[in-house]
C-alpha positions in Angstrom: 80.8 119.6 30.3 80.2 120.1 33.6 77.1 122.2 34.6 77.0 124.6 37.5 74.0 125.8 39.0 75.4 129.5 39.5 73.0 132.1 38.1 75.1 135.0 38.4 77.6 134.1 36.1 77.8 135.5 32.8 77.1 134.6 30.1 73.2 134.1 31.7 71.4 131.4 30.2 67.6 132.0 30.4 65.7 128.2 30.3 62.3 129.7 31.5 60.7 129.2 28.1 62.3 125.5 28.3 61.2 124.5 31.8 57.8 126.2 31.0 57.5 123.7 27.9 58.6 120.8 29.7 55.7 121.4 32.6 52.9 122.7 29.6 54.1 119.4 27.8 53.9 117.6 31.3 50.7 118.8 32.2 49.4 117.7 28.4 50.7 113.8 29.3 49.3 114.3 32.1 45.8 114.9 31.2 46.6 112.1 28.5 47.3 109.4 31.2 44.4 110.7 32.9 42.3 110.4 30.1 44.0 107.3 28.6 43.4 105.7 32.5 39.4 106.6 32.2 39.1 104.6 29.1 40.6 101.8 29.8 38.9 101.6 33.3 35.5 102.0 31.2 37.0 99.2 28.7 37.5 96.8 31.2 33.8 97.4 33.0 32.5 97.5 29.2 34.3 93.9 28.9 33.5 92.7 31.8 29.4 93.6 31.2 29.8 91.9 27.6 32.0 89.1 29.1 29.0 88.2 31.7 26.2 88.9 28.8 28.7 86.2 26.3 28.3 84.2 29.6 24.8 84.1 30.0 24.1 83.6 26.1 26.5 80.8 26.2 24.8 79.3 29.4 20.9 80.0 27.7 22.4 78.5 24.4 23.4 75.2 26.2 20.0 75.0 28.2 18.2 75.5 25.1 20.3 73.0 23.3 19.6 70.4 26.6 15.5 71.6 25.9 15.7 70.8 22.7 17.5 67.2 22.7 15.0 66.5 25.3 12.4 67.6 22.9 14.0 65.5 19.9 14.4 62.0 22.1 10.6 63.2 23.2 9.5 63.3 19.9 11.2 60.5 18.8 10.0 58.5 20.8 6.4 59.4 20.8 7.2 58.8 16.8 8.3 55.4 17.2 5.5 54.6 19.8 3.3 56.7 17.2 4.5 54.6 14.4 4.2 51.3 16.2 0.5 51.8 17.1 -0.3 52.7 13.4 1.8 49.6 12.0 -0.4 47.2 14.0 -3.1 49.4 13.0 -2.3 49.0 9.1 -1.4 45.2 9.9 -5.1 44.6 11.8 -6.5 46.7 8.0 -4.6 44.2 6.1 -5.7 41.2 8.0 -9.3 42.1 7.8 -8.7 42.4 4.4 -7.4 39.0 4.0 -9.9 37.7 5.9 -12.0 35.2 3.8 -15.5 35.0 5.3 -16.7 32.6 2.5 -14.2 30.5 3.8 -14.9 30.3 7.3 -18.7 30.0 6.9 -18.1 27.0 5.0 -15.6 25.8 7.4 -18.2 26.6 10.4 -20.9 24.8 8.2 -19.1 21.7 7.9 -17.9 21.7 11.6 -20.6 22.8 13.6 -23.1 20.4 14.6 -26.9 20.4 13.1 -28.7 21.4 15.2 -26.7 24.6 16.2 -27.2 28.1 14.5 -25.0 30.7 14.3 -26.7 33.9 16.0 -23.4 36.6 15.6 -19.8 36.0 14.9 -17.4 38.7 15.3 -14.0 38.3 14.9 -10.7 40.5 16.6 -7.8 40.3 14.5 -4.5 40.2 16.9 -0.9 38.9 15.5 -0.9 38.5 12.1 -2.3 35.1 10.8 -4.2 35.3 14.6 -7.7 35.8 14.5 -10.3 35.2 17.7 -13.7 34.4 16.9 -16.8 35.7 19.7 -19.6 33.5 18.2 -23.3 33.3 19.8 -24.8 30.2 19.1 -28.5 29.1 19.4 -29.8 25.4 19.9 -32.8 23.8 20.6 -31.7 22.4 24.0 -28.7 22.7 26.6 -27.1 18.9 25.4 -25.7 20.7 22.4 -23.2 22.8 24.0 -20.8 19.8 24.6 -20.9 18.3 20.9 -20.5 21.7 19.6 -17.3 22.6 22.1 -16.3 18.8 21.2 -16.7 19.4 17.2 -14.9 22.6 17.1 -11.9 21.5 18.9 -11.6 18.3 17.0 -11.2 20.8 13.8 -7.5 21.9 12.9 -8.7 25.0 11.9 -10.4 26.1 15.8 -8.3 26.2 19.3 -8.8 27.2 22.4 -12.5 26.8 22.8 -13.8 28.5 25.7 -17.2 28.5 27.0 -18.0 32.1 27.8 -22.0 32.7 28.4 -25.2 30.1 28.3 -28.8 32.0 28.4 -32.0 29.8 28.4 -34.5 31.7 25.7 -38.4 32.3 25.9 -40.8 29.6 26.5 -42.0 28.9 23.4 -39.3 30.3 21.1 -37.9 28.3 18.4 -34.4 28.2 19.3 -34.8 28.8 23.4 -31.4 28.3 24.4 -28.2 30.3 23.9 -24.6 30.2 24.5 -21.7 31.8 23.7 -18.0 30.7 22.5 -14.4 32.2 22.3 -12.3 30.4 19.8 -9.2 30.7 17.6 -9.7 30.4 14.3 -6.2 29.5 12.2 -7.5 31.9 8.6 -4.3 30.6 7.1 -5.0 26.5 7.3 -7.1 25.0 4.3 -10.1 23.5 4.4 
């Protein structure tokens, strides 16, 4: 049916009421749009603020993971080193332990020439089996520095004799002249 846009015809149609709904129902989407626009304009800024704080939480998340990896290969490290120091600490303990003095006095008795005295002898454990002797002798005279230095190196037992110190004593002092020695001492050879 065709429609014609004469008013003055009869019968008169009234669409007021109709074209006054369609504007009220227009100006109600309207407003929705409008209001529908606003949120998701505030959505997106509210995203966007959450997006950058994931962002930055991500970002401190992997620096603190990068701190603490450093921390751990730190720390493992100053373990190892840590546990490495206290091992050879534990080892130099259980050499001491081992360490038969009866053994090397005798050994120093039988080598040592007659005329020499043993003043001080401390030994420095180092690898294990390895121990270093620092030994201050006393003598009577300077001619038994040689037979002593001769004596101990001919022994299995001593190495690496090395003549450290010599101190003439007192006048008038039973033993007047001193020397010291540096030696290795093999604990694990028999007598």
């Amino acid at each position: 049916m065709s429609r014609t846009w004469n008013f003055a015809r009869r019968p008169f149609r009234d669409d007021r009421r109709l074209y006054a709904a369609a504007v009220v129902l227009l100006v109600i989407g309207a407003a929705f749009l409008v209001a529908n626009l606003r949120l998701i304009a505030e959505y997106r800024r509210g995203v966007a603020d959450t997006r950058g704080s994931i962002a930055a939480l991500e970002d401190r998340g992997r620096r603190a993971d990068q701190k603490a990896n450093a921390a751990k290969t730190a720390l493992s490290s100053y373990r190892l080193s840590a546990l490495a120091e206290e091992s050879r600490g534990l080892t130099r303990i259980a050499a001491e332990r081992q360490f038969s003095w009866t053994r090397l006095l005798a050994r120093l008795e039988r080598t040592l020439p007659g005329q020499v005295g043993v003043a001080r002898l401390q030994p420095r454990f180092g690898l294990p089996g390895e121990v270093w002797l620092d030994m201050q002798l006393v003598a009577r005279g300077r001619e038994a520095v040689v037979p002593t230095i001769t004596a101990l190196a001919k022994d299995p037992v001593f190495a690496d004799v090395v003549l450290r110190s010599e101190s003439a004593g007192e006048a008038g002092a039973p033993d007047p002249f001193g020397f010291q020695l540096e030696t290795r001492y093999h604990a694990e050879e028999r007598p």
